[in-house]
VOGU-3710 file (C-alpha; in Angstrom, 3 decimals, decimal comma):
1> xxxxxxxxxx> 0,000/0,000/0,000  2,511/2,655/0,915  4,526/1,220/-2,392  1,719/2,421/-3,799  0,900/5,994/-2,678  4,482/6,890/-3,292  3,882/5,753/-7,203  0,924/8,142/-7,228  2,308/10,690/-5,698  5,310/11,097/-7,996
11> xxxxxxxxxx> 2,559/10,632/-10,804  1,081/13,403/-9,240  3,874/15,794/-9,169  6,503/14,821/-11,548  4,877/16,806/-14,610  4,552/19,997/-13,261  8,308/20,023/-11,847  9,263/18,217/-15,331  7,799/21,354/-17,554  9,096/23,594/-15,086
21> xxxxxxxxxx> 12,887/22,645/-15,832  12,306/22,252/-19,097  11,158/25,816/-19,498  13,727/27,131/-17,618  16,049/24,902/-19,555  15,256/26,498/-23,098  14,883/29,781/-21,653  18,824/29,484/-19,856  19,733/28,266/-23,869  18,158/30,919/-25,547
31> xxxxxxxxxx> 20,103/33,389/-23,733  23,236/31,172/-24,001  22,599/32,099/-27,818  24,943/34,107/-29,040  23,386/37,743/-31,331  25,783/36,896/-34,066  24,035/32,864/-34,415  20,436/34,847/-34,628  21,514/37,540/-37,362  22,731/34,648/-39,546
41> xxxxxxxxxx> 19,198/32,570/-39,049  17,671/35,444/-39,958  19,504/36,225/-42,809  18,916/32,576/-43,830  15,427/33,223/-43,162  15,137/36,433/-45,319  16,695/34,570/-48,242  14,584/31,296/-48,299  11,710/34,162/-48,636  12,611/35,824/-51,490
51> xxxxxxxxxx> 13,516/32,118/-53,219  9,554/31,309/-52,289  8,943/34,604/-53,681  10,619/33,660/-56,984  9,236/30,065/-57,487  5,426/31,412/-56,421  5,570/34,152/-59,210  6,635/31,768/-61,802  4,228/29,139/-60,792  1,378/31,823/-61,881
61> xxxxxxxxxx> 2,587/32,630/-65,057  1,002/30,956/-68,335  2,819/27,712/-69,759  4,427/30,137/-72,663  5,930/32,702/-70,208  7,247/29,612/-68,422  8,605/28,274/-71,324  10,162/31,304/-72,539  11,362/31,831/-69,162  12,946/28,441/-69,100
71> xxxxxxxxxx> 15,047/29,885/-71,745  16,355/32,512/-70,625  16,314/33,431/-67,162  17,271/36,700/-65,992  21,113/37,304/-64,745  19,871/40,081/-61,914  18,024/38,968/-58,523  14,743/40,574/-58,860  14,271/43,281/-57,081  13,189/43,841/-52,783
81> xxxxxxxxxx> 10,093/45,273/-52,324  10,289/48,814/-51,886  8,191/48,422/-48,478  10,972/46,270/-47,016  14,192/46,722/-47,416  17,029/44,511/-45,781  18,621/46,622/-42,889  15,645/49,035/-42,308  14,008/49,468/-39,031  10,522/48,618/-40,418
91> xxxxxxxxxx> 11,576/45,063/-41,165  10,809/42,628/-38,678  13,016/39,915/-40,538  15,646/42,325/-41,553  19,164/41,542/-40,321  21,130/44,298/-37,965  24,304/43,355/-39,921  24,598/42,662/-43,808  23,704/38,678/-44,708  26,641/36,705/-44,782
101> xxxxxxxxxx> 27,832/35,246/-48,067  25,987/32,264/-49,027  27,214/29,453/-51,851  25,071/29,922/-54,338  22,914/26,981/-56,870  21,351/27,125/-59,894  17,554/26,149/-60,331  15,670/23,917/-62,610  15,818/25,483/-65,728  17,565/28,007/-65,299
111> xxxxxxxxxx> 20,644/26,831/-67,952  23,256/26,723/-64,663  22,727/30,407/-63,778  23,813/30,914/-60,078  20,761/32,068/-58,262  23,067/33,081/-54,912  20,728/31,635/-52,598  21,547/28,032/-49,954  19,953/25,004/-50,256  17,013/24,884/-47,990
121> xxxxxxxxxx> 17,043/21,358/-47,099  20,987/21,895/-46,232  21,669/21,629/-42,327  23,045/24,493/-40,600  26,227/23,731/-39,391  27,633/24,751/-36,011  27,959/28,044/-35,402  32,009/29,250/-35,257  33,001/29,987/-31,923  30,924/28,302/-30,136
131> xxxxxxxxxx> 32,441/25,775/-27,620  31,104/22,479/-27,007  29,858/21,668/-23,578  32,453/20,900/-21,161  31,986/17,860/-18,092  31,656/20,911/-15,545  28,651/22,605/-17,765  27,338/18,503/-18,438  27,223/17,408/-14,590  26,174/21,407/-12,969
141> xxxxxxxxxx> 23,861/21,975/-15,983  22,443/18,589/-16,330  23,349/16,054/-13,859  22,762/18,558/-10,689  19,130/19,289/-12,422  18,060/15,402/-12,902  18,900/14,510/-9,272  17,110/17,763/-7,969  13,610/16,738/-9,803  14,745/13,205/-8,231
151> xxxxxxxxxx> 14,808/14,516/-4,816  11,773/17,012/-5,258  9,734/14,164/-6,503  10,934/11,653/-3,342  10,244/14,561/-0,941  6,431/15,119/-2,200  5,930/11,682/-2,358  6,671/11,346/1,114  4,783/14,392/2,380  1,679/13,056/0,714
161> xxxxxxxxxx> 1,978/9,631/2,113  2,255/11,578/5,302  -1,252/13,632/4,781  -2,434/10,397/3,463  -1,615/7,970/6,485  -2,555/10,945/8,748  -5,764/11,075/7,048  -5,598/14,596/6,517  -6,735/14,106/2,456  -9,807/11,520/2,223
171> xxxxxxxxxx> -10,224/8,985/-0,044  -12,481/11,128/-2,812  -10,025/14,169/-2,565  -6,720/12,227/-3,540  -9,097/11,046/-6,513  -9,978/14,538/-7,136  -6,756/15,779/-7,169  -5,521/13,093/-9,211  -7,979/13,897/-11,640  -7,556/17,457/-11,358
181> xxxxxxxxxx> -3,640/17,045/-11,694  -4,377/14,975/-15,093  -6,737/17,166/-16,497  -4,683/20,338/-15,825  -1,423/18,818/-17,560  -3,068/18,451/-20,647  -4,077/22,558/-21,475  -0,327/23,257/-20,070  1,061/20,108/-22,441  -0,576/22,149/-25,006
191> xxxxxxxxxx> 0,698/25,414/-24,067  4,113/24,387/-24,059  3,834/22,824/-27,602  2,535/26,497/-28,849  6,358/27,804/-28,036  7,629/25,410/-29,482  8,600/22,850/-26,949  6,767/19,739/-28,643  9,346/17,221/-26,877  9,047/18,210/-23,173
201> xxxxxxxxxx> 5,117/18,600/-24,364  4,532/15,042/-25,379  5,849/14,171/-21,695  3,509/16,379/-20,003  1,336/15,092/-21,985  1,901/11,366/-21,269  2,179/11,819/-17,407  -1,006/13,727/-17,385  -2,909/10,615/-19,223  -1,248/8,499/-16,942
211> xxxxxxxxxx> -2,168/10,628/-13,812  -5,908/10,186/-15,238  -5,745/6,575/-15,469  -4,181/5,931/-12,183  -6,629/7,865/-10,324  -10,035/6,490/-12,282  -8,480/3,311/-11,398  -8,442/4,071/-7,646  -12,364/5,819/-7,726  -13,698/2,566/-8,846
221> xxxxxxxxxx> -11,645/-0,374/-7,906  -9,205/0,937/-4,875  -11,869/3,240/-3,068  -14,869/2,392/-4,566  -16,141/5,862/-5,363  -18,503/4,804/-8,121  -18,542/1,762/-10,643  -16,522/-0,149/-12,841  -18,435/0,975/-16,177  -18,347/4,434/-14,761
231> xxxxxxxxxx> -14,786/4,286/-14,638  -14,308/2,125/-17,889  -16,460/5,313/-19,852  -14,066/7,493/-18,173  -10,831/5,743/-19,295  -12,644/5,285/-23,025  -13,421/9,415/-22,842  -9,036/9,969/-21,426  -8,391/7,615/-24,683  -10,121/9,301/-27,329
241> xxxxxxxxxx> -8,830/13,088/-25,593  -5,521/11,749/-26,422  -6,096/10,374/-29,605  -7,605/13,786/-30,702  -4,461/15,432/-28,946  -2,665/12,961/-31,419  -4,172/13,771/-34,760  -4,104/17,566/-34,102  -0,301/17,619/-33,320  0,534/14,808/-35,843
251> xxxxxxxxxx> 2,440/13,061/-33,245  2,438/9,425/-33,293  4,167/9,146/-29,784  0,873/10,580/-28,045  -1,022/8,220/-30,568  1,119/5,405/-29,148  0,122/6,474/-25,615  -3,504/6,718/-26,152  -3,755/3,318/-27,687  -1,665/1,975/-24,620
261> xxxxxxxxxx> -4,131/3,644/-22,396  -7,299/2,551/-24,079  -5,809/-1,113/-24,188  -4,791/-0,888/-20,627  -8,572/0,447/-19,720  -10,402/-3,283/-19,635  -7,830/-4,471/-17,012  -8,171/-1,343/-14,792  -11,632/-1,475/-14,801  -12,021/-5,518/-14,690
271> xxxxxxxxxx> -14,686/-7,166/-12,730  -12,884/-10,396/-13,285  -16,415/-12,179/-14,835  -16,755/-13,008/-18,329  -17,878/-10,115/-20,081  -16,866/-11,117/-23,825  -19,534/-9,165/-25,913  -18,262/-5,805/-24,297  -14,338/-7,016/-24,406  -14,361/-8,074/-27,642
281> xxxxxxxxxx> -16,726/-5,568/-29,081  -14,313/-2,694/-27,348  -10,894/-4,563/-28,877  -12,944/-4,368/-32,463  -13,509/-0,317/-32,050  -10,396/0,437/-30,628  -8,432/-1,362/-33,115  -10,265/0,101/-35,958  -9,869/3,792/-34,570  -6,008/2,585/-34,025
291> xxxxxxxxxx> -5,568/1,597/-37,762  -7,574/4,539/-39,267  -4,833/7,126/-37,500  -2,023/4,518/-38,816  -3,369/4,259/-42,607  -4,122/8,277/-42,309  -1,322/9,198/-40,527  1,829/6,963/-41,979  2,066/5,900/-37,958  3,522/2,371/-38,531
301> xxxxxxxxxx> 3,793/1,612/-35,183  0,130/1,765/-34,076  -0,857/-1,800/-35,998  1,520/-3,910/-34,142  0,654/-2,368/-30,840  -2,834/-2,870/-31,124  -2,700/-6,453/-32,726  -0,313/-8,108/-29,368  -2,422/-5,964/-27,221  -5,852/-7,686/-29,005
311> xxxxxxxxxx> -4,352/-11,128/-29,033  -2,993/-10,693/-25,588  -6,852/-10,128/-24,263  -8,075/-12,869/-26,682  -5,954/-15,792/-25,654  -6,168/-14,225/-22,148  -9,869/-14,314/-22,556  -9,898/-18,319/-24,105  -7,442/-19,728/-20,925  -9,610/-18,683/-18,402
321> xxxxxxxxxx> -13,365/-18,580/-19,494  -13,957/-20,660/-22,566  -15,843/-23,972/-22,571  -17,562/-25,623/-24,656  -21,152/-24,956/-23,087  -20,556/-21,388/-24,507  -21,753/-20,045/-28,195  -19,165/-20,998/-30,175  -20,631/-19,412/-33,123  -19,996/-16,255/-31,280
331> xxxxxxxxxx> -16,492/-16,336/-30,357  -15,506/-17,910/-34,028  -17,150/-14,595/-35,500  -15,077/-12,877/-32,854  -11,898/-14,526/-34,176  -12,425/-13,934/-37,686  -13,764/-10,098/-36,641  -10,022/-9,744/-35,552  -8,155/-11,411/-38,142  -10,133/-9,460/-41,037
341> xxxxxxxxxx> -9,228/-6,096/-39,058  -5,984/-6,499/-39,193  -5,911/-7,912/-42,658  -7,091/-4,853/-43,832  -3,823/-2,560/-44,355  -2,013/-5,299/-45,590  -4,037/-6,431/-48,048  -4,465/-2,808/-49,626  -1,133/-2,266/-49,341  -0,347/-5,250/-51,506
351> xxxxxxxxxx> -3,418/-4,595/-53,641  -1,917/-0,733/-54,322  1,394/-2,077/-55,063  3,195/0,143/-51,464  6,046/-1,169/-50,012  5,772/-4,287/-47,977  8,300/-3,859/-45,165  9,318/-6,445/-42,576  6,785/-5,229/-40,231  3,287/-5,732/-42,702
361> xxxxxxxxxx> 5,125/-9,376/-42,757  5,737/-9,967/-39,751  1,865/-8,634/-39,058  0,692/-10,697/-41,474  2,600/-14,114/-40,624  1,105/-13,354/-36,883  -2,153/-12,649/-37,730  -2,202/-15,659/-40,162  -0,626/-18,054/-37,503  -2,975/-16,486/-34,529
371> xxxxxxxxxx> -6,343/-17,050/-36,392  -5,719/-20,516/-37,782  -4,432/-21,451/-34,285  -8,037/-19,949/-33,019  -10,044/-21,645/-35,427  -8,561/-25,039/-34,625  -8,687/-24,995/-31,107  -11,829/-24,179/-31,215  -13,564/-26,597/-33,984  -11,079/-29,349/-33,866
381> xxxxxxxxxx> -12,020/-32,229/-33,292  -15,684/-32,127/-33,259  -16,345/-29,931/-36,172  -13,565/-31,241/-38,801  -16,177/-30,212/-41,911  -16,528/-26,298/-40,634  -12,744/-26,077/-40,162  -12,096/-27,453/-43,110  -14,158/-25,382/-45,424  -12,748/-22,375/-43,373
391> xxxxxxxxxx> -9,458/-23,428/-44,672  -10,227/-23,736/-48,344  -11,703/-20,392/-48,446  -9,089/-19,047/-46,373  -7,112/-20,552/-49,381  -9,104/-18,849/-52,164  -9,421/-15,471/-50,559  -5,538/-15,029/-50,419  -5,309/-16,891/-53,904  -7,744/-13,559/-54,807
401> xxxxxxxxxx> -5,418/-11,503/-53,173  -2,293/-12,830/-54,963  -3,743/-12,083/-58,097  -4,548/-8,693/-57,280  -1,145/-7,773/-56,458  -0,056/-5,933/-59,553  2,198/-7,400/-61,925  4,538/-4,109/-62,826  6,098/-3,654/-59,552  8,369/-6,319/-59,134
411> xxxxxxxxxx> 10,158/-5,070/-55,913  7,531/-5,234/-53,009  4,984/-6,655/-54,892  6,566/-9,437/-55,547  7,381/-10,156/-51,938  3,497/-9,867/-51,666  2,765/-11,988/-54,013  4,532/-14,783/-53,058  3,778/-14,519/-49,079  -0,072/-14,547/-50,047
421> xxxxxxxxxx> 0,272/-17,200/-52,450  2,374/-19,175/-50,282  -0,580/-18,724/-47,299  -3,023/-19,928/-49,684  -1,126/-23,100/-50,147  -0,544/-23,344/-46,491  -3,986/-23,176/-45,711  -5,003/-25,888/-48,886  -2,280/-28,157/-47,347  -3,766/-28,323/-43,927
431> xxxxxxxxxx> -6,876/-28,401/-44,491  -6,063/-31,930/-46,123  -4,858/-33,547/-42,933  -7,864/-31,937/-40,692  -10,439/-33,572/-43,030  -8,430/-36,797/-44,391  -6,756/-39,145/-42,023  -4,086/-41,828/-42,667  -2,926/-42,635/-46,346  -6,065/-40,291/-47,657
441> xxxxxxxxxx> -3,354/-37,729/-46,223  -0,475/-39,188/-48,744  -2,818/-39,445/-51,641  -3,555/-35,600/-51,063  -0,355/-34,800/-50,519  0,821/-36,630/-53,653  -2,144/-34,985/-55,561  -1,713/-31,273/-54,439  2,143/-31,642/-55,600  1,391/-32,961/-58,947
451> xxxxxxxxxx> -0,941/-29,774/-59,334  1,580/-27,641/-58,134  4,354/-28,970/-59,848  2,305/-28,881/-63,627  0,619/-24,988/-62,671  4,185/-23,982/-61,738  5,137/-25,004/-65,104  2,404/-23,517/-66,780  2,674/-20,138/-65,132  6,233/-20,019/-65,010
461> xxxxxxxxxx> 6,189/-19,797/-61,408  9,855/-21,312/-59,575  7,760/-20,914/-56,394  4,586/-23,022/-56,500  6,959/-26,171/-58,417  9,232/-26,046/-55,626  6,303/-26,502/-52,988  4,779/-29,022/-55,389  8,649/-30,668/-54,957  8,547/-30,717/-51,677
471> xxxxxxxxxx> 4,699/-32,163/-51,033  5,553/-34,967/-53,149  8,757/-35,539/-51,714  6,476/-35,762/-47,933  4,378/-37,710/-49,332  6,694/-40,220/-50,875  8,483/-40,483/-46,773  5,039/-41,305/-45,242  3,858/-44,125/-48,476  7,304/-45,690/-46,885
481> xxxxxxxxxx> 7,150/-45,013/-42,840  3,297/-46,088/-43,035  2,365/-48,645/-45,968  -0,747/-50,156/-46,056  -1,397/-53,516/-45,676  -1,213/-56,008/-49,128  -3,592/-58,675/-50,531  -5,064/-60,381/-53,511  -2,156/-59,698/-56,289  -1,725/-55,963/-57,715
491> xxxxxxxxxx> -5,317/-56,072/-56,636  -5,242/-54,283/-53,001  -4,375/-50,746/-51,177  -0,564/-51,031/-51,152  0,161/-51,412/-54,730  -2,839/-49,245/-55,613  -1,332/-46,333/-53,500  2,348/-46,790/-55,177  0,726/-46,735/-58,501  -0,758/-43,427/-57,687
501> xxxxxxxxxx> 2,395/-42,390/-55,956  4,229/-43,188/-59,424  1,031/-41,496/-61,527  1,727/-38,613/-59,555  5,769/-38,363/-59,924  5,143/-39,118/-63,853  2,889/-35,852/-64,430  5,361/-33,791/-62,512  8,009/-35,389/-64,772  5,856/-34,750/-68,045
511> xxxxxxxxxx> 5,411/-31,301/-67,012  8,995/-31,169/-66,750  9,423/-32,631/-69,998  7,162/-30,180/-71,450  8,835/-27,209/-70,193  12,492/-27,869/-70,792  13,699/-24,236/-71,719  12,569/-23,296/-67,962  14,283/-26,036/-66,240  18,368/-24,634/-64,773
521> xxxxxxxxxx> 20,021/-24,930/-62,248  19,525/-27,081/-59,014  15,710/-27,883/-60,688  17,823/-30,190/-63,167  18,496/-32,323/-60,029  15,253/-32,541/-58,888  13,685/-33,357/-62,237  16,178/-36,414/-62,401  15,310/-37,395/-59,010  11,601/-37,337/-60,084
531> xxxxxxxxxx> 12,656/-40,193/-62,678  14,469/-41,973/-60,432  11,826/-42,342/-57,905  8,944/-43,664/-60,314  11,699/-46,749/-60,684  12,260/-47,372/-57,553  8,903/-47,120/-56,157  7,977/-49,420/-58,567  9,933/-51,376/-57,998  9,625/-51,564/-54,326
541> xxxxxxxxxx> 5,388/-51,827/-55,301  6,384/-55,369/-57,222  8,939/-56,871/-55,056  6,319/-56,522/-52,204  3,624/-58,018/-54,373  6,477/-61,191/-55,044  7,298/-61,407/-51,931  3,634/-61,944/-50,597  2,799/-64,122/-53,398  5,543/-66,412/-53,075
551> xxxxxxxxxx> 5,945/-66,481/-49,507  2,129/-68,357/-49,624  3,955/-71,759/-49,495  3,325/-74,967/-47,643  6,569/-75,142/-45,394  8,403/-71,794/-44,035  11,778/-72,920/-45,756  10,298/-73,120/-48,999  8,420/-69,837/-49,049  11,672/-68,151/-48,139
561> xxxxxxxxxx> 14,173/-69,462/-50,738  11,150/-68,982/-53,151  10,866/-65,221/-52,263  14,246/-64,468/-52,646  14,726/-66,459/-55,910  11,817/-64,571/-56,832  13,054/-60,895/-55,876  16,489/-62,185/-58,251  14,405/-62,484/-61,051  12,610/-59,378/-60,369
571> xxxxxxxxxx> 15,387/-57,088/-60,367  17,362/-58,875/-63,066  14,290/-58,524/-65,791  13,931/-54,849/-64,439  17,586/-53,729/-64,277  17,257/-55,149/-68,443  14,117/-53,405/-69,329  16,258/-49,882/-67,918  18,781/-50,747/-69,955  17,160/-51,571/-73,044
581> xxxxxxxxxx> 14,624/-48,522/-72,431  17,942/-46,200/-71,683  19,608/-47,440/-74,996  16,618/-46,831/-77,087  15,723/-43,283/-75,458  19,304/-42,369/-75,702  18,981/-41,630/-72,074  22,088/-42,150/-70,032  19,772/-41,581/-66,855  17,768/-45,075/-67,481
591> xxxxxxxxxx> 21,076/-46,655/-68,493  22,740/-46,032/-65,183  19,583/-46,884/-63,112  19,891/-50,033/-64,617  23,884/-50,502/-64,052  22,987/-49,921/-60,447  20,230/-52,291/-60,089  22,041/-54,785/-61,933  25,320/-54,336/-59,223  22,586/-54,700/-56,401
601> xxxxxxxxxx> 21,442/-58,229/-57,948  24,720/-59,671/-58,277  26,053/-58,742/-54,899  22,851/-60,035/-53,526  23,121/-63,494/-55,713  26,980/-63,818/-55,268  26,563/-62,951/-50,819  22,765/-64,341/-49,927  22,101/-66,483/-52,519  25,210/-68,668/-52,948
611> xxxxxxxxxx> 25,306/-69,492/-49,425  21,530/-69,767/-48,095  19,627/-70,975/-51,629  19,139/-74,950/-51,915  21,175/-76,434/-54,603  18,302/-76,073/-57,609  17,160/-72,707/-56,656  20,817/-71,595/-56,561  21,467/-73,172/-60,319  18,424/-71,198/-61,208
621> xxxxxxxxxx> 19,536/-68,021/-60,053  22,710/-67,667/-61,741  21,329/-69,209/-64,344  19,190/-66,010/-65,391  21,705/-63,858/-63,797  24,758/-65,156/-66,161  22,571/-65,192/-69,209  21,230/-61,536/-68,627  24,689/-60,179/-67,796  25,864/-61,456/-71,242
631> xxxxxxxxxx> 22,844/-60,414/-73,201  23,169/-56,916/-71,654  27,077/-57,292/-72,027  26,396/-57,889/-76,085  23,887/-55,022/-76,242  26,596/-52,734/-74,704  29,016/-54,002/-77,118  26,727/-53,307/-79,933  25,940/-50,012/-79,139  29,856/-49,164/-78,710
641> xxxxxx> 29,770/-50,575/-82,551  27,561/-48,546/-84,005  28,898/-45,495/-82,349  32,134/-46,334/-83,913  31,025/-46,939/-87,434  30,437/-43,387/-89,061
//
């Protein structure tokens, strides 16, 4: 409690004794200000006026006079005005001394001709003579006043904790004089800003909102002077004072501090019961008055602010009243209330071709993340159909957006592009495994990457083939952690789900195929792994289908050495088809696959089957082995042959 007091006491106090030294602080500089500093500003001054002067009168003259003028402008300065004259006593701009030399520039259009006036935008540099501040002026000047304020503020803080233990200040005057504090800091923030003191202004300003908050807080929750929604209408009225004190100074550190204030306002004025229609409905106006200032303004930091401090309440909100015995209609609608608000100036930024910066990303990836995170916690698992046509037309909304994003900017609208279209397929992707379970999940997978793989191709996007790379590339790792179970020959789930595995790698391939000129780089690699993985996924779909078929003998021994003998055939009538496919294609690719497969077959005839096969099945096997290896060895001789002959 006393912890306490002495907080709202310096609250109290500190802005008046702030602005005080402050003032006293400009006025001590301005007569620290050297005469000669002040005749040069003002001869600065003067001449920046008669350069106005000279652009406004040929602004008004008719496109020929401008044109002529652009042709030749006049040597001479034009003339002063004969009612003021620089040096005369009836100037209030005119400098005591005579202006000091200036470079000069030339204008637009003016064919180089020196117009003996400086650069407005140029900084002023320091003026000559003038010393820097020493350590004595740094700790008597400014050290000395910091811990002064620091001990004037301790020494109030304990005389009002005195009055207040003694009782001498009840309970509804310390809020009224909080209030009254607050309220008064607010004309005198203003008053300093009108002479030019905008920093030490925005502070006043600031500790006088907070001085209002504080002491609302203490009428209805500490004292209990009137009621919560009394107080919470107060807090809204301090908030939307301050945003109005905002707009009219264009300062978006007072905006910052309203929206602070307004977002601090449900805690202070909490009745800890769930009140979700007024929270959520308040988060909704707030926000939107918070992103009208940003988008009018250029305040970038007012979007941010408001979306932690919404989420914040939200998930704050969801951990300790949700349950399912409440309308969940209503808080879905909530959810999506929030993630279209701050959709909004993204979106038309991207739509308007602006500059994306890291911070609309950033937004957006949050906001994305936040609402799909909200939508699933609170449908899944009993309402998989809802959340999953909430994810398709999440989907096609940004898939809308993407192709709204002009074309002719390729700089940030191109990094808009891409992060929408990239959510899109996000959102399609998971809302396969939310409706689908098991292998339906690796057909879609495998399905979705096919698509993505031939549209890439077709719209000559690098982007959606390399996600259509990578889905089928998942889905290819689950068809092997998580097969499905065989049966009647190539008649059953297993070899029906390779085959659409392989269906699926062949159409990205034909795309592929189709598209050559587009195809550099490290996509050459991934094309050839494409081929590679239709052969051995068939492969591995007909060696299972042997190895089930043949392992239905009578006696355990027999089905074994007839499975293996089986899987040598296999891969020995396989590895030749390669070959004989990669010699008529011209492809080296096929060739080598079937080198490779034909090395595998002879180490596994020459280790396994020379030592564990019976004596006939062992005859068999190299048998076809020797005769294939010769055939193939003849075909390869061949081949050499007719390369030779022209």
């Amino acid at each position: 409690m006393d912890v306490l007091l002495v907080v709202a006491g310096i609250a109290l106090l500190a802005g008046p004794v702030l602005a005080l030294v402050a003032l006293i602080s400009v006025r001590q500089l301005e007569s620290r200000t050297g005469t000669s500093r002040i005749q040069e500003l003002t001869s600065r001054v003067y001449a920046l006026e008669q350069l106005v002067k000279q652009l406004a009168s040929r602004e008004v003259r008719p496109s020929r006079e401008t044109a002529a003028a652009r042709q030749e402008v006049p040597q001479a300065e034009p003339p002063l005005p004969s009612s003021v004259e620089p040096g005369s006593a009836a100037s209030p701009m005119a400098p005591a001394t005579p202006p000091a030399p200036t470079p000069s520039f030339s204008l637009p259009g003016s064919g180089g001709r020196s117009h003996g006036v400086s650069p407005p935008l140029e900084p002023l540099p320091r003026p000559p003579g003038t010393p820097a501040p020493d350590l004595e002026s740094v700790i008597g000047g400014r050290w000395l006043n910091r811990i002064g304020i620091v001990a004037l503020l301790i020494a109030v803080s304990y005389f009002l904790k005195l009055a207040f233990d003694n009782n001498w200040i009840g309970p509804t005057g310390r809020v009224a004089v909080g209030i009254l504090l607050g309220a008064l800091m607010l004309p005198w923030s203003r008053w300093l800003y009108g002479r030019g003191y905008s920093y030490f202004s925005d502070g006043i300003a600031a500790l006088g909102e907070a001085t209002l908050f504080l002491s609302l807080w203490a009428g209805c929750q500490y004292y209990s002077l009137y009621s919560r929604t009394v107080g919470f209408a107060a807090m809204i009225t301090v908030t939307a004072v301050m945003a109005a004190i905002a707009i009219g100074r264009n300062s978006q550190g007072i905006a910052v501090m309203s929206l602070l204030g307004g977002l601090l306002a449900p805690v202070l004025a909490s009745s800890g019961k769930d009140e979700q229609l007024v929270l959520f409905t308040y988060l909704l106006v707030l926000g939107a008055g918070a992103l009208v200032m940003a988008a009018k303004n250029q305040w970038s930091s007012l979007q941010p602010i408001a979306f932690v401090g919404t989420q914040l309440y939200f998930w704050g909100w969801y951990n300790q009243f949700f349950h399912r015995t409440l309308p969940l209609e209503r808080t879905v609608v909530f959810a999506s209330l929030f993630f279209l608000l701050y959709s909004l100036l993204p979106v038309r930024k991207a739509i308007e071709g602006a500059r994306f910066d890291k911070v609309d990303t950033v937004v957006v990836l949050l906001n994305e993340f936040a609402f799909s995170g909200a939508l699933f916690v609170l449908l899944w698992p009993n309402d998989k159909w809802p959340l999953t046509l909430l994810f398709v037309a999440l989907a096609a909304a940004h898939v809308g957006v993407a192709r709204l994003v002009p074309a002719a900017k390729p700089g940030p609208s191109e990094t808009a592009r891409l992060l929408f279209a990239g959510l899109a397929l996000t959102y399609l992707t998971a809302a396969i495994p939310v409706r689908f379970e098991g292998q339906w999940i690796t057909l879609c997978f495998a399905a979705e990457g096919a698509i993505l793989v031939w549209t890439g191709f077709r719209t000559v996007s690098n982007f959606l083939r390399q996600a259509g790379y990578f889905l089928l590339a998942v889905a290819a790792l689950r068809l092997l952690a998580e097969p499905p179970g065989g049966g009647a020959l190539f008649f059953n789930a297993r070899f029906a789900q390779f085959a659409l595995m392989i269906a699926c790698f062949g159409v990205a391939l034909g795309a592929a195929r189709s598209h050559r000129a587009s195809i550099a780089g490290r996509e050459q690699a991934e094309i050839g792994l494409l081929g590679v993985a239709i052969n051995v996924y068939a492969l591995i779909a007909l060696s299972a289908e042997f190895w089930d078929y043949f392992g239905k003998a009578t006696t355990a021994m027999d089905a074994t050495l007839a499975r293996h003998l089986s899987l040598s055939i296999l891969w020995t009538g396989y590895a030749t088809a390669l070959i004989l496919f990669g010699v008529q294609n011209k492809s080296a690719l096929m060739r080598w696959q079937g080198l490779a497969l034909f090395g595998l077959v002879v180490g596994k005839v020459f280790l396994y089957d020379l030592s564990f096969l019976e004596r006939a099945y062992r005859i068999l096997s190299f048998l076809v082995l020797g005769a294939v290896l010769l055939g193939v060895s003849f075909l390869y001789q061949r081949k050499l042959a007719r390369e030779r002959a022209p």
